[in-house]
MDTraj code that builds the backbone (N, CA, C; nanometers):
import mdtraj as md
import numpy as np

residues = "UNK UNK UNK UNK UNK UNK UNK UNK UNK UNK UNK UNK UNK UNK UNK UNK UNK UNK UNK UNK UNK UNK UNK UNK UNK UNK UNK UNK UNK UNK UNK UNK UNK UNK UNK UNK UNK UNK UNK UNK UNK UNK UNK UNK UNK UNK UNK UNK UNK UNK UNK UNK UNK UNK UNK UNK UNK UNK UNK UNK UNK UNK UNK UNK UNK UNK UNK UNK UNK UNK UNK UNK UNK UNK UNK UNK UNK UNK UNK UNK UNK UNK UNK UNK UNK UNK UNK UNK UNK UNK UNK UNK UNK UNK UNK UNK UNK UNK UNK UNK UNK UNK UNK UNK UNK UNK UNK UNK UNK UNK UNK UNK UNK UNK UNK UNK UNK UNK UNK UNK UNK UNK UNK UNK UNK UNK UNK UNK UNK UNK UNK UNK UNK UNK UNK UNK UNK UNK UNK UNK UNK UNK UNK UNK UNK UNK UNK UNK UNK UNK UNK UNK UNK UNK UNK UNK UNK UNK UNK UNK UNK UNK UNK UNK UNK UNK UNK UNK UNK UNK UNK UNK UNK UNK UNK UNK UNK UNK UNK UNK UNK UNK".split()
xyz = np.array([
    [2.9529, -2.3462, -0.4507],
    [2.8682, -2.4506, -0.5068],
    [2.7401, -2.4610, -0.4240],
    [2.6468, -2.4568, -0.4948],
    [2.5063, -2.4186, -0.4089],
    [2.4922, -2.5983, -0.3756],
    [2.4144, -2.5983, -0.2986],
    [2.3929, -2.7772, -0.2801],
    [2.2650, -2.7799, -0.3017],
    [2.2018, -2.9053, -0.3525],
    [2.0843, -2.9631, -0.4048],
    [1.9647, -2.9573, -0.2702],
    [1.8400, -2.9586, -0.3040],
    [1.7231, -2.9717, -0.1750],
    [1.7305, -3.0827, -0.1485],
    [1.7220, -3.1722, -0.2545],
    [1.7681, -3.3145, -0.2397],
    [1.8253, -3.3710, -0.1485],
    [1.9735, -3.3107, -0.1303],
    [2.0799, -3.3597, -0.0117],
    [2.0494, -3.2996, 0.0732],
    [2.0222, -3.1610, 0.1125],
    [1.9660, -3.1499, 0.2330],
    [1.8620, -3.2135, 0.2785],
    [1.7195, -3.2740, 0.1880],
    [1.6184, -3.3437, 0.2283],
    [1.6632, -3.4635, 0.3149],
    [1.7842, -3.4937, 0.2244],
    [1.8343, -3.6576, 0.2232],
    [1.9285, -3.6728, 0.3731],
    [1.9839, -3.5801, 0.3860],
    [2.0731, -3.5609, 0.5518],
    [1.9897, -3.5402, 0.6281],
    [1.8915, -3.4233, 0.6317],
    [1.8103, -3.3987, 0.7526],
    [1.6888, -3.5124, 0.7732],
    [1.6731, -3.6332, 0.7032],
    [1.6209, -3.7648, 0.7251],
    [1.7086, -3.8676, 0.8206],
    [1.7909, -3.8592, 0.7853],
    [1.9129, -3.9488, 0.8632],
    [1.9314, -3.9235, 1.0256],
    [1.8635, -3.8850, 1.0765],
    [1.9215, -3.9146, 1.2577],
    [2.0022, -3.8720, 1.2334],
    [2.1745, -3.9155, 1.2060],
    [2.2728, -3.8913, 1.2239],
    [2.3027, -3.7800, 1.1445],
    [2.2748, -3.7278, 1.0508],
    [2.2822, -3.6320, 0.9985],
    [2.1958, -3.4963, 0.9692],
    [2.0483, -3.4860, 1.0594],
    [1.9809, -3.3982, 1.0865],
    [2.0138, -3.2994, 1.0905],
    [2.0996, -3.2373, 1.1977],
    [2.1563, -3.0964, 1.2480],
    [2.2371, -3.0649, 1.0864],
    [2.3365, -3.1181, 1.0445],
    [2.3641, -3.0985, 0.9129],
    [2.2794, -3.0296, 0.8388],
    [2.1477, -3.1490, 0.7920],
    [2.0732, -3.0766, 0.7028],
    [1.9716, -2.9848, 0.7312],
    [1.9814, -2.9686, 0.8604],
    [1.8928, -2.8408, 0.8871],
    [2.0131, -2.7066, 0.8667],
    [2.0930, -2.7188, 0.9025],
    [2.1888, -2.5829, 0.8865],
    [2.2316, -2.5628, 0.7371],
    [2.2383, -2.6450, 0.6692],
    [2.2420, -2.6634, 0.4962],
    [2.1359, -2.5734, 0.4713],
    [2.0238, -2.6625, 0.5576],
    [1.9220, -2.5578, 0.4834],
    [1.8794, -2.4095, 0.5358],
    [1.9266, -2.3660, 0.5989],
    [1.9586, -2.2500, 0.7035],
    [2.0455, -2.1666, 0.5974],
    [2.1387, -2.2225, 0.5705],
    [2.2369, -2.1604, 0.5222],
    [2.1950, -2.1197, 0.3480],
    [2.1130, -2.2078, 0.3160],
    [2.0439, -2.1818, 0.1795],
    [1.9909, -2.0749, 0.1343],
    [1.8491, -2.1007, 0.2941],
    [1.7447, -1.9974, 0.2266],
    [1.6985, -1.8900, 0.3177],
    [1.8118, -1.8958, 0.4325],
    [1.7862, -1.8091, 0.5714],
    [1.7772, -1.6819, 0.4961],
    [1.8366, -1.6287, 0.4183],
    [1.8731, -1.4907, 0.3853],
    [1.6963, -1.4272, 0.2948],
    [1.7336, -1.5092, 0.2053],
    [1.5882, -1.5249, 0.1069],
    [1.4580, -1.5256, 0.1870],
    [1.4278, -1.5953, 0.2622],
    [1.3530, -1.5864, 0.3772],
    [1.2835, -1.4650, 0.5103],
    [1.4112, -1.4523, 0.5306],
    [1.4508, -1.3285, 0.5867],
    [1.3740, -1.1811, 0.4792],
    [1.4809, -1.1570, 0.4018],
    [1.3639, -1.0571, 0.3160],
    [1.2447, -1.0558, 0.2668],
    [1.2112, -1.1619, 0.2324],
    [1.0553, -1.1691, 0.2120],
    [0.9471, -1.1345, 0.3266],
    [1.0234, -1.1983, 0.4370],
    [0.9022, -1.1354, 0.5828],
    [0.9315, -1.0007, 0.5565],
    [1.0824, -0.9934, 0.5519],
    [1.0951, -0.8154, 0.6210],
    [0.9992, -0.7238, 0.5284],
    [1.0233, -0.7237, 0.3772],
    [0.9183, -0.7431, 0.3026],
    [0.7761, -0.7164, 0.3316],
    [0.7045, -0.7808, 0.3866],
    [0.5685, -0.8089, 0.4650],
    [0.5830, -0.7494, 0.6152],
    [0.6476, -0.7589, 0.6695],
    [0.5912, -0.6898, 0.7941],
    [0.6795, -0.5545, 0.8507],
    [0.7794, -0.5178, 0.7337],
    [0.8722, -0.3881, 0.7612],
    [0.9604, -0.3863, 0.8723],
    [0.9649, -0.4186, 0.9805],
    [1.0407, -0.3738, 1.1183],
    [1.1469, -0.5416, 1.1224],
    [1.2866, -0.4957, 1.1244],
    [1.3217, -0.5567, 1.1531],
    [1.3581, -0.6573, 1.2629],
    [1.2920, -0.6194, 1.3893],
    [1.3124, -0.7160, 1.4703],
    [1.1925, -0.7738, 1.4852],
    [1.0448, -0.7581, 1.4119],
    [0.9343, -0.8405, 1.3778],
    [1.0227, -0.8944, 1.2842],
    [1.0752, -0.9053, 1.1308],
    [1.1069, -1.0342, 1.0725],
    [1.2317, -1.1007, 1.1304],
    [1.2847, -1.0631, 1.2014],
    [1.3643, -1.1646, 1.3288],
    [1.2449, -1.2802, 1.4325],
    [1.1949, -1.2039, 1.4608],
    [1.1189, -1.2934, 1.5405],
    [0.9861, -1.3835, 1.4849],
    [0.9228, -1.3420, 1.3303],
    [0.9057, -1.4364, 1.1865],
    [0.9715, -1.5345, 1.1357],
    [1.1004, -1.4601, 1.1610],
    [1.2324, -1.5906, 1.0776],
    [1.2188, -1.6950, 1.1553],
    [1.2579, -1.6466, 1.3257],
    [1.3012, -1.7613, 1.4026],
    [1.1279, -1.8505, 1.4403],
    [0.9851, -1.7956, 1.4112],
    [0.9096, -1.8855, 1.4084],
    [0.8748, -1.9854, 1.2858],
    [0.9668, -1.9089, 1.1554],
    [0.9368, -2.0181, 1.0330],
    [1.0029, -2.1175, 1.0659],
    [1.1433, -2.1190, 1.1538],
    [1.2285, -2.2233, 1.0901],
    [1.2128, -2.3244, 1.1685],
    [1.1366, -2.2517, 1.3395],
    [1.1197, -2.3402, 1.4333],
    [0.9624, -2.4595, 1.3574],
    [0.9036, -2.3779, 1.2643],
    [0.8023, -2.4949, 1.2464],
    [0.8602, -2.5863, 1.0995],
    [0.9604, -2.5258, 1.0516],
    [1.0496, -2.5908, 0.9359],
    [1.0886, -2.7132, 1.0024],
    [1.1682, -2.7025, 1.0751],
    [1.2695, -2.8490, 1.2330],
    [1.1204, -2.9062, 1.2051],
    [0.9921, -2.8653, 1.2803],
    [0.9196, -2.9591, 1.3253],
    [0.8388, -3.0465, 1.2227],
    [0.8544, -2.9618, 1.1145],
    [0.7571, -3.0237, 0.9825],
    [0.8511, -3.0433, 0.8942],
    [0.9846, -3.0696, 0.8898],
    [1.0365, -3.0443, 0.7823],
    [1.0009, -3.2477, 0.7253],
    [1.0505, -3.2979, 0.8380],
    [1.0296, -3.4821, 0.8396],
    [0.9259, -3.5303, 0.7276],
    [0.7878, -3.4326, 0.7865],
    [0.6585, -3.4413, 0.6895],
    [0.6465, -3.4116, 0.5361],
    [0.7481, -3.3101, 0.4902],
    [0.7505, -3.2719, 0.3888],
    [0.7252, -3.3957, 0.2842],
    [0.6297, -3.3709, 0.2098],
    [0.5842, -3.4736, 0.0981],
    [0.6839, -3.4468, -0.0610],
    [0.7022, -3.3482, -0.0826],
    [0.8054, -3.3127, -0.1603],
    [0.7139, -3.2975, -0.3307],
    [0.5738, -3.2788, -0.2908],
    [0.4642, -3.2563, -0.3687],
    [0.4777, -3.0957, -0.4306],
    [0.6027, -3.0185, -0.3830],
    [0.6392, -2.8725, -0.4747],
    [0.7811, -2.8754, -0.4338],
    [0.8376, -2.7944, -0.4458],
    [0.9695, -2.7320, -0.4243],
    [1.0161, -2.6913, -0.2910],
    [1.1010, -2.7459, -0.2536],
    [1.1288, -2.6953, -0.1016],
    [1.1337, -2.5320, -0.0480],
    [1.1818, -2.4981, -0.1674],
    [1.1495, -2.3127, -0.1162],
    [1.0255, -2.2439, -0.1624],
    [0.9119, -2.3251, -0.2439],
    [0.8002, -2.2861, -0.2366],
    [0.7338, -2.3559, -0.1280],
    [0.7433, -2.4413, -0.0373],
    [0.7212, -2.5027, 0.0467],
    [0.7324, -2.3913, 0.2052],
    [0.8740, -2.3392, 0.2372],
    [0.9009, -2.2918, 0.2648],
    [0.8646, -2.1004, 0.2786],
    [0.8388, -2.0275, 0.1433],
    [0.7839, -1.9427, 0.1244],
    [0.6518, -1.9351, 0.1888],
    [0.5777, -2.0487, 0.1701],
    [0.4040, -2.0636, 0.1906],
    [0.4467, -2.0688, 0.3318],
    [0.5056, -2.1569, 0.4436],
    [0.5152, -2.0991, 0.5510],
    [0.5287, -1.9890, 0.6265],
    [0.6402, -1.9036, 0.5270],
    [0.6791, -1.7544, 0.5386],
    [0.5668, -1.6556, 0.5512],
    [0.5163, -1.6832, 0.4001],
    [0.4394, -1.6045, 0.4164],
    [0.2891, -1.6014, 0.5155],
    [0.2490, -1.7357, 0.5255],
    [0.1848, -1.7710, 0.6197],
    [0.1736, -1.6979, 0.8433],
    [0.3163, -1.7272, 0.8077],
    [0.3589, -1.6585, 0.9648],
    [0.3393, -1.4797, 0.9477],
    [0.3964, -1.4581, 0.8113],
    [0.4099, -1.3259, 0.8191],
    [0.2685, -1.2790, 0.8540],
    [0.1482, -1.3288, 0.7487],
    [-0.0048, -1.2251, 0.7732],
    [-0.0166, -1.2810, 0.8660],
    [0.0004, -1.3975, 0.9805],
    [-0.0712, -1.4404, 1.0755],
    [0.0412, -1.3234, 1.2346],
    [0.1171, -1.2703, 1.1629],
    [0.2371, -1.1900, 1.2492],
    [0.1440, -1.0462, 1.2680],
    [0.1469, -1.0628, 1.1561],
    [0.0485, -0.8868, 1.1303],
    [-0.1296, -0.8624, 1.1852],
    [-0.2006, -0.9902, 1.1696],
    [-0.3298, -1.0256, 1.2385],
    [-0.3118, -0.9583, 1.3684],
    [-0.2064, -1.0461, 1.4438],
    [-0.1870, -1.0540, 1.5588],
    [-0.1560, -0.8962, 1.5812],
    [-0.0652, -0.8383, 1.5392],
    [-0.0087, -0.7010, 1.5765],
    [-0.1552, -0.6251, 1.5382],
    [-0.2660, -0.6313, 1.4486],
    [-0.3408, -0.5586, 1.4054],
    [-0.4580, -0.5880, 1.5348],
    [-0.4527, -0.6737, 1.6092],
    [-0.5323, -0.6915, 1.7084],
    [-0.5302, -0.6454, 1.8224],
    [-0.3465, -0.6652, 1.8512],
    [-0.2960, -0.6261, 1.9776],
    [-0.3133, -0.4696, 1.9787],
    [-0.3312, -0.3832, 1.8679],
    [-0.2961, -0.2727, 1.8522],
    [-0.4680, -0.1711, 1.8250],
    [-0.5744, -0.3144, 1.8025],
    [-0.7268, -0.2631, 1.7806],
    [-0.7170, -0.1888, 1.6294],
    [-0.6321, -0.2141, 1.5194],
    [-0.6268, -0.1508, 1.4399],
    [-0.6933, -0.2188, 1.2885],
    [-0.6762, -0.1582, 1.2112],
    [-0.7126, -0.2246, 1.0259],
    [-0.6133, -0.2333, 1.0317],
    [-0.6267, -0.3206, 0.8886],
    [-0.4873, -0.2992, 0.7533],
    [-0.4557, -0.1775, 0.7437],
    [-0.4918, -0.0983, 0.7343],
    [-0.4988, 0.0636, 0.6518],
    [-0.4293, 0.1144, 0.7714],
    [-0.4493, 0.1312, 0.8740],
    [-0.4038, 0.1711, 0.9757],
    [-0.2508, 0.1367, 1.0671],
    [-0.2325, -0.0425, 1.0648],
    [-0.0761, -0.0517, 1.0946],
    [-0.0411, -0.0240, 0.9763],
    [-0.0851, -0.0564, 0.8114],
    [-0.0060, 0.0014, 0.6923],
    [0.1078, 0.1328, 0.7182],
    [-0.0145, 0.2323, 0.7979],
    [-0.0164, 0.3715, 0.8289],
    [0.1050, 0.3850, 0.9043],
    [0.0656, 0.3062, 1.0408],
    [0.2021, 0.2740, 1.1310],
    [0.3586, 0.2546, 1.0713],
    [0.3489, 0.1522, 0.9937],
    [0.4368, 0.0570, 0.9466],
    [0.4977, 0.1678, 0.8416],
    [0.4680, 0.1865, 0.7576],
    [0.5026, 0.3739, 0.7179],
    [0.6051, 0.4509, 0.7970],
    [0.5415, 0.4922, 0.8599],
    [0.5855, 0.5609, 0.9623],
    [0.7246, 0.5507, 1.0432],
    [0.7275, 0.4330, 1.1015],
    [0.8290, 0.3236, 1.1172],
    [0.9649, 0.3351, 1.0179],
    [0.9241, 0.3850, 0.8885],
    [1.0134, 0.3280, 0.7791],
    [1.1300, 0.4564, 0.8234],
    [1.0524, 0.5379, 0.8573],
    [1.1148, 0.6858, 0.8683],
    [1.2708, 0.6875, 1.0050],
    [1.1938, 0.5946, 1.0992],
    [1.2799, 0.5660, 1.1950],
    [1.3785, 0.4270, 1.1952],
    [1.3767, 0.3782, 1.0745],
    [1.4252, 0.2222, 1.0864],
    [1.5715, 0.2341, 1.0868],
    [1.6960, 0.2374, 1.1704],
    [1.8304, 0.1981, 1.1690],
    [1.8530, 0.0993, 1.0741],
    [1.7950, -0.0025, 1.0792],
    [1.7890, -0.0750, 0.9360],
    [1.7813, -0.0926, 0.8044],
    [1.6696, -0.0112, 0.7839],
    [1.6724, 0.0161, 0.6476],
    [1.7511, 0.1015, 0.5940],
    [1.8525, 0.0214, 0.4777],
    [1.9414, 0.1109, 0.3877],
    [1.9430, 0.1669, 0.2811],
    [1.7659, 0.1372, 0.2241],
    [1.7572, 0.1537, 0.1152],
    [1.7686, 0.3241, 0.0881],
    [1.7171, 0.4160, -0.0221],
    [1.7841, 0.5290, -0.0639],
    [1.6523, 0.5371, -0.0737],
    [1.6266, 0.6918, -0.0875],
    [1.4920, 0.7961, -0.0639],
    [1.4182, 0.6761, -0.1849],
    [1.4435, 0.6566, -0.2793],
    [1.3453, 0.6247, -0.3685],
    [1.3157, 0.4534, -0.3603],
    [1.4146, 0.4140, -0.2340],
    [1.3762, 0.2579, -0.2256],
    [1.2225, 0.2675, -0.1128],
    [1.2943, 0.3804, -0.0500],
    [1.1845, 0.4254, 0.0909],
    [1.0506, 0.4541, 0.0281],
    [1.0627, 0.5388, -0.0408],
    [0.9280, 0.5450, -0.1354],
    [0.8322, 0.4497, -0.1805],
    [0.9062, 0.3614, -0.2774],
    [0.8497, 0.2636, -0.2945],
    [0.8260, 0.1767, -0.1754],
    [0.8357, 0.1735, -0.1068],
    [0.8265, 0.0405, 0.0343],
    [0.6852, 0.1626, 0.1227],
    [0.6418, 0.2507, 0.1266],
    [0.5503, 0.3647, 0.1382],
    [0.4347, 0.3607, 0.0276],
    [0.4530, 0.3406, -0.0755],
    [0.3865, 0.3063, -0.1983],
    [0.3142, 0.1530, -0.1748],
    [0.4083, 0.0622, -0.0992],
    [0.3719, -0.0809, -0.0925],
    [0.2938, -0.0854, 0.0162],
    [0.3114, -0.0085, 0.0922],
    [0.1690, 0.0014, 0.2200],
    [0.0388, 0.0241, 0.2094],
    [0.0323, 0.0882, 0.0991],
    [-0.0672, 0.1839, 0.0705],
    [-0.1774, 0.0115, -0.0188],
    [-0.0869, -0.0677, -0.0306],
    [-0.1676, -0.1846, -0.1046],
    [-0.2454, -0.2382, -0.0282],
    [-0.3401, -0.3088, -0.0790],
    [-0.4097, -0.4634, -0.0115],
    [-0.2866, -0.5379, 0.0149],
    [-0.3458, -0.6292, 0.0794],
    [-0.2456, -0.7289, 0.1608],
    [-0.1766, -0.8000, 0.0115],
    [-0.3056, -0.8739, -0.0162],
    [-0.2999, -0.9658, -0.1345],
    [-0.1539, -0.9158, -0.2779],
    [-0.2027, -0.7885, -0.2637],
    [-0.1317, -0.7373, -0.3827],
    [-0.0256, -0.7006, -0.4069],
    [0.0201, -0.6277, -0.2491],
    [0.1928, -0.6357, -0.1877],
    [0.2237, -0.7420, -0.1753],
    [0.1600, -0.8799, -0.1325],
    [0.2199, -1.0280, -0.1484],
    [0.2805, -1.0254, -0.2951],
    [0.1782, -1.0517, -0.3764],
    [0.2240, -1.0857, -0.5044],
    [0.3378, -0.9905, -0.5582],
    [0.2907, -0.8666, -0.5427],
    [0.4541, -0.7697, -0.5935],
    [0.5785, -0.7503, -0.5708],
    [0.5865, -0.8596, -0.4268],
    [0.6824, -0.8303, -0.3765],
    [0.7357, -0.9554, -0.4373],
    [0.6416, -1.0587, -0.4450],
    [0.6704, -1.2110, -0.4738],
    [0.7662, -1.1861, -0.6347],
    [0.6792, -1.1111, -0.6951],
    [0.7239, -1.0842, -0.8528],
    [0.8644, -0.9975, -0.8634],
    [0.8160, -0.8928, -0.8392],
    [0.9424, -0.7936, -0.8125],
    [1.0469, -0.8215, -0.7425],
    [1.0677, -0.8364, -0.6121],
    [1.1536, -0.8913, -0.5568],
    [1.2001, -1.0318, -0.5233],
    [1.1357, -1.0934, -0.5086],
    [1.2143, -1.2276, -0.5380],
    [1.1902, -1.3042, -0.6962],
    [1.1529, -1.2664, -0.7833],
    [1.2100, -1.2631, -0.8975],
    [1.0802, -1.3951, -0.8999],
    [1.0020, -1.4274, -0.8391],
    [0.8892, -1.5610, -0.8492],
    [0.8193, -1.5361, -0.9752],
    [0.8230, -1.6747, -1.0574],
    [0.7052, -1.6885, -1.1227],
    [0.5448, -1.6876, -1.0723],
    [0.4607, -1.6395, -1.1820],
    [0.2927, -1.6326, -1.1331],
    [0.2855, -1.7388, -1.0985],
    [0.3034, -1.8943, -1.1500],
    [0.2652, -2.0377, -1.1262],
    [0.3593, -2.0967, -0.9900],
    [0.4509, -2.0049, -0.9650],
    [0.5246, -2.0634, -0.8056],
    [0.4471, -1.9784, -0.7183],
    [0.4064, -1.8166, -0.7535],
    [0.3410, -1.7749, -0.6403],
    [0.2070, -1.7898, -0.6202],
    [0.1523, -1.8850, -0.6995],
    [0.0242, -1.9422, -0.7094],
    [0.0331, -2.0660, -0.6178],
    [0.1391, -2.1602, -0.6631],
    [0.2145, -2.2657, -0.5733],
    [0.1743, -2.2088, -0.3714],
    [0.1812, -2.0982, -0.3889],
    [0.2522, -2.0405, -0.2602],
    [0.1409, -2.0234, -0.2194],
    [0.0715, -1.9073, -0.2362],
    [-0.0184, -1.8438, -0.2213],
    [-0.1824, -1.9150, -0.2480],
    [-0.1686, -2.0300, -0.3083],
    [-0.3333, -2.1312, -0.3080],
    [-0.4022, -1.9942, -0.4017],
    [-0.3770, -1.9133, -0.5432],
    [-0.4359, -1.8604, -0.5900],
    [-0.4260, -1.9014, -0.7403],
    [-0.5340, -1.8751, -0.8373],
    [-0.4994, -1.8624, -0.9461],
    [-0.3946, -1.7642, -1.0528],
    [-0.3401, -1.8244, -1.1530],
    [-0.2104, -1.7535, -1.2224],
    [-0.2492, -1.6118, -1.2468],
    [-0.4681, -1.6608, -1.3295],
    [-0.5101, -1.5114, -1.3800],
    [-0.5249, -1.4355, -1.2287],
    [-0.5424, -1.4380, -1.1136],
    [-0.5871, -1.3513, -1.0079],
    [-0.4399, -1.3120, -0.9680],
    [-0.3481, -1.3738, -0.9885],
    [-0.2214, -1.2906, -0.9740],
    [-0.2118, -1.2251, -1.0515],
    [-0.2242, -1.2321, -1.1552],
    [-0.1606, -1.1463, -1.2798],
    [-0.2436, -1.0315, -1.2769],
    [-0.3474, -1.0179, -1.2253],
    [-0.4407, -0.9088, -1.2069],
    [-0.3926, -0.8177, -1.0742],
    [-0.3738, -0.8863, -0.9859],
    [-0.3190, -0.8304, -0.8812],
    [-0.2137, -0.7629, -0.8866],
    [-0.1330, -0.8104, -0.9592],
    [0.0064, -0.7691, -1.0109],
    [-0.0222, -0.6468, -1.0676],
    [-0.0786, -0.6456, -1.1752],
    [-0.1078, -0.5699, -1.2893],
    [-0.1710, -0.3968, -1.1868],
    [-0.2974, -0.4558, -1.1158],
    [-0.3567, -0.3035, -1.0246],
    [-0.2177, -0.2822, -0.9043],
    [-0.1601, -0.3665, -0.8863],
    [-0.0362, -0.3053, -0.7438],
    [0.0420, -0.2608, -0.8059],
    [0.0984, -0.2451, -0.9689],
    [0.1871, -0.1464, -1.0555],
    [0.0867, -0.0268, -1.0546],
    [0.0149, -0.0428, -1.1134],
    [-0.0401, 0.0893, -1.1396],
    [-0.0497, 0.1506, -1.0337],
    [-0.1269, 0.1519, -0.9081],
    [-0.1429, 0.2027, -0.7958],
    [0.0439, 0.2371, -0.7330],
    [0.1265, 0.2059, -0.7497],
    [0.2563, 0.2245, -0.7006],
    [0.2628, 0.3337, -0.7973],
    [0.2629, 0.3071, -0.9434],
    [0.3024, 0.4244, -1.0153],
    [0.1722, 0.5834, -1.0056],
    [0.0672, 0.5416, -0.9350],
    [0.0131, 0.6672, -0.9259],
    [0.0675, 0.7095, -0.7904],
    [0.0886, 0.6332, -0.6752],
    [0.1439, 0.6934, -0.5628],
    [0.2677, 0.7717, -0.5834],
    [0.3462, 0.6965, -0.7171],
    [0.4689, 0.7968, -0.7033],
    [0.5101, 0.8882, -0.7992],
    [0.4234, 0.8930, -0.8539],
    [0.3799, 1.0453, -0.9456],
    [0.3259, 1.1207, -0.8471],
    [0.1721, 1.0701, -0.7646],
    [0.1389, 1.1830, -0.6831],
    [0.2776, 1.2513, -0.5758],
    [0.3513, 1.1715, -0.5838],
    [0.3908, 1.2030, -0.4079],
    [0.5744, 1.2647, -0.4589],
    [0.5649, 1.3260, -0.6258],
    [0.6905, 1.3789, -0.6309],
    [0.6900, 1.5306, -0.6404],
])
top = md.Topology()
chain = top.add_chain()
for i, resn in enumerate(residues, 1):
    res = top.add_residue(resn, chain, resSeq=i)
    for name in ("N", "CA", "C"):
        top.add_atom(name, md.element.get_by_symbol(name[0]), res)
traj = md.Trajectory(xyz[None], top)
């Protein structure tokens, strides 16, 4: 039985029942969460150390929450938030572009103990590098977590039509990468 945002909102208000509703909500959307960074920044012990900075600013802001969207679009926008501000940082520490940790991060995929996906999941996640930032957000938002344009608009502070466009050139560009690259 999945439990409501509601009751977790409603416990992790209570003093006495805080730790509760923070692990409720841990237990909700840790997983969901979790893939979406990994998602965005590829290496699994970068979205380990993403996860554990979303949730630490989740505890600290969660009190504030106005409840003006959905708690896991609420949540997502943090995600994703940490994630490009994860990758800034690595793209700095490293003197590099986008194009370039993309390049890295690639590369990486080849050596990941982690990743289980199968030659043609690898592909595509190689295909997703090769994007703008913007456009692997949204595809991954669409494709993989199954988000509507108007929640990842929610998320993302963009319009429905500039997703749907985005969407629309990060298919095509995936499907020419993987025609070229068979």
């Amino acid at each position: 039985m999945q439990i409501e945002d509601s009751e977790i909102l409603e416990k992790f208000n209570n003093p006495q029942t805080q730790e509760l509703g923070f692990k409720l909500l841990l237990n909700k959307y840790q997983q969901k969460i979790y893939w979406h960074i990994r998602r965005i920044v590829i290496e699994h012990e970068d979205a380990d150390d993403v996860v554990q900075d979303v949730f630490i600013k989740v505890w600290k802001n969660l009190a504030a929450f106005r409840q003006d969207s959905q708690l896991y679009t609420w949540l997502y926008r943090i995600a994703t938030n940490e994630s490009i501000t994860f990758l800034n940082k690595k793209k700095t520490k490293f003197n590099s572009s986008f194009e370039e940790l993309s390049e890295k991060l690639s590369e990486s995929l080849n050596d990941d103990n982690y990743f289980t996906g199968d030659q043609i999941q690898k592909k595509l996640q190689k295909a997703l590098l090769t994007l703008p930032e913007k456009q692997r957000l949204v595809f991954n938002m669409k494709y993989y977590d199954d988000l509507k344009f108007q929640e990842i608009s929610d998320i993302l502070g963009t319009s429905v039509g500039a997703l749907k466009a985005s969407y629309h050139l990060a298919v095509k560009k995936i499907e020419q990468f993987l025609l070229a690259s068979d």
